[in-house]
Structure formats: structure tokens, C-alpha cells
C-alpha atoms as one frame of an Amber mdcrd trajectory, in Angstrom:
protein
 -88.744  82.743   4.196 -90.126  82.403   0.917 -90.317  78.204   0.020 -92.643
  76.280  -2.824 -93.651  72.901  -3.602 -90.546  73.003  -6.209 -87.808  73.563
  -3.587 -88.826  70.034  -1.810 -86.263  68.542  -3.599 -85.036  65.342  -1.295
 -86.947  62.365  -0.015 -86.668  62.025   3.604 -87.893  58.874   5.919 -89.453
  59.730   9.278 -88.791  57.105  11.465 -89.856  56.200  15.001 -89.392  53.355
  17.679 -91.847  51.199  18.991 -91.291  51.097  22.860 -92.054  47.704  25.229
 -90.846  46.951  28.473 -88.379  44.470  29.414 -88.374  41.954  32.531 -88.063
  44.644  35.377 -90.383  46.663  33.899 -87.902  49.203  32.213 -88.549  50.950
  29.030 -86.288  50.283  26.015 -86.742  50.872  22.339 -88.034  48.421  20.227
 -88.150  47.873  16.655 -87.519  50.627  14.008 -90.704  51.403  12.244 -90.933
  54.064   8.991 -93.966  56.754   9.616 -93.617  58.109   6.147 -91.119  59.294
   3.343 -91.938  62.441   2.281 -90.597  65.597   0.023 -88.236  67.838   1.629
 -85.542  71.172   1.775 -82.789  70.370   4.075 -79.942  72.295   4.166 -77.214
  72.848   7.283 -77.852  75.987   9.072 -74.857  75.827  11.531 -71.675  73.777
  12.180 -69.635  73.901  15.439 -66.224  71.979  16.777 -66.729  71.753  20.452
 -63.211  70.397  22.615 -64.980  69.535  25.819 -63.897  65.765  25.833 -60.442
  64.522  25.389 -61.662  64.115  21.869 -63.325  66.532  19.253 -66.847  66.779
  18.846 -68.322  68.029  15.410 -72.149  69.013  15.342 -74.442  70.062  12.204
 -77.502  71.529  13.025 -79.988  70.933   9.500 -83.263  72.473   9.450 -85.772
  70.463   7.300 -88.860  71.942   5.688 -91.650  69.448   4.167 -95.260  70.277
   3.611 -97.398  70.754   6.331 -97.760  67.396   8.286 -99.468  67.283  11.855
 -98.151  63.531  12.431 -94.823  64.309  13.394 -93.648  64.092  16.650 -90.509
  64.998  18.085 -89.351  61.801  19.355 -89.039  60.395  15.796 -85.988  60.722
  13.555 -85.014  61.811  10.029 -83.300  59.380   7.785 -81.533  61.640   4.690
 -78.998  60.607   2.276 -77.368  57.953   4.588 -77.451  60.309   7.953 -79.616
  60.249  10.659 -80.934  63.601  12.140 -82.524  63.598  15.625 -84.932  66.796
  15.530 -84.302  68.988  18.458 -87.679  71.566  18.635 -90.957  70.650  18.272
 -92.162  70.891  14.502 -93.596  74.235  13.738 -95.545  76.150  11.188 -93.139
  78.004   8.696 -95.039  80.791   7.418 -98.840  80.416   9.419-100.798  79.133
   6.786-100.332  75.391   7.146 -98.703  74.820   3.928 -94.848  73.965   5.459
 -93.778  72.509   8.188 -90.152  73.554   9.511 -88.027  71.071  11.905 -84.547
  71.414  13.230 -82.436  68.642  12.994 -78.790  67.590  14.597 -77.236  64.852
  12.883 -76.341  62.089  15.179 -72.850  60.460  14.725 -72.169  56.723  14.255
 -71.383  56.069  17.699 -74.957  57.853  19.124 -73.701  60.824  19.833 -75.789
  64.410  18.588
């Protein structure tokens, strides 16, 4: 895939949660905390219905290209244009020279759902 500086055309947040333990000694997610905004390509790379609830399901799979970053970690989110994409592999080199980084991204729904 052939990608330069000029086709990171949309800032992106990165976004991760701080995690602390509550009373019994449980992990839960604490505050929202920004990692970086950052240059991007993101564009949808599949779309599916799925009817395995009583109710409909739809999923976008995004992958999102940025330059090459080793800070990323797949725990952390995406925030783009108003949605919020949960990234679903681990971040990898696009083209082996360490000048993009590629990540693929589900968007996750209002309710929490991917």
C-alpha cells in the first residue's frame, strides 16, 4: 500500500484509562486520559449486519494509518470525528521501514457494544 505524509488527513485522539482498584480489590477503569492527537488516514474497510440477538447488530471495521508511533498500545482507544474506535490487533508496521503505523479499528456503539 502506497501512503505519504499528505494522505494523513484527520486528527485523531488516542485515548487510554487509568486503572485503580476499588474496595474488594477489583479492577475498574478510572479516569479518561488523552496519550496524544495525532495525523491520520482512516477509512472503513468492512461493514457487516449480524441478527444474532433479538435485535440487529451493525459493525464497521476502520483501519487507521498514522506515522510510525511505538507508544501505542492496544488497550487504548481512538477518538475520530465524534466516534469511538476500539482497535482490535496489535499496531503494526505498514510497509517495514518505520515510517507508518497501521491499526484496525471497530467502532464501538453508544451503548458499549463493538
Amino acid at each position: 500500500m502506497k501512503i505519504s505524509i499528505a494522505d494523513l488527513s484527520e486528527r485523531i485522539s488516542f485515548v487510554y484509562y487509568e486503572t485503580t482498584r476499588n474496595e474488594r480489590g477489583d479492577i475498574v477503569k478510572g479516569a479518561e486520559n488523552v496519550r496524544c492527537i495525532v495525523w491520520a488516514n482512516v477509512y472503513p474497510i468492512s461493514a457487516k449486519i449480524a441478527d444474532i440477538t433479538p435485535e440487529r447488530q451493525n459493525q464497521i471495521n476502520y483501519r487507521v494509518i498514522i506515522r510510525s508511533r511505538s507508544d501505542i498500545l492496544p488497550d487504548d482507544e481512538i477518538f475520530w470525528r465524534g466516534k469511538r474506535l476500539k482497535i482490535i490487533s496489535p499496531p503494526y508496521d505498514l510497509d517495514g521501514r518505520r515510517e507508518f503505523t497501521c491499526l484496525n479499528c471497530t467502532e464501538v456503539l453508544a451503548d458499549g457494544r463493538t
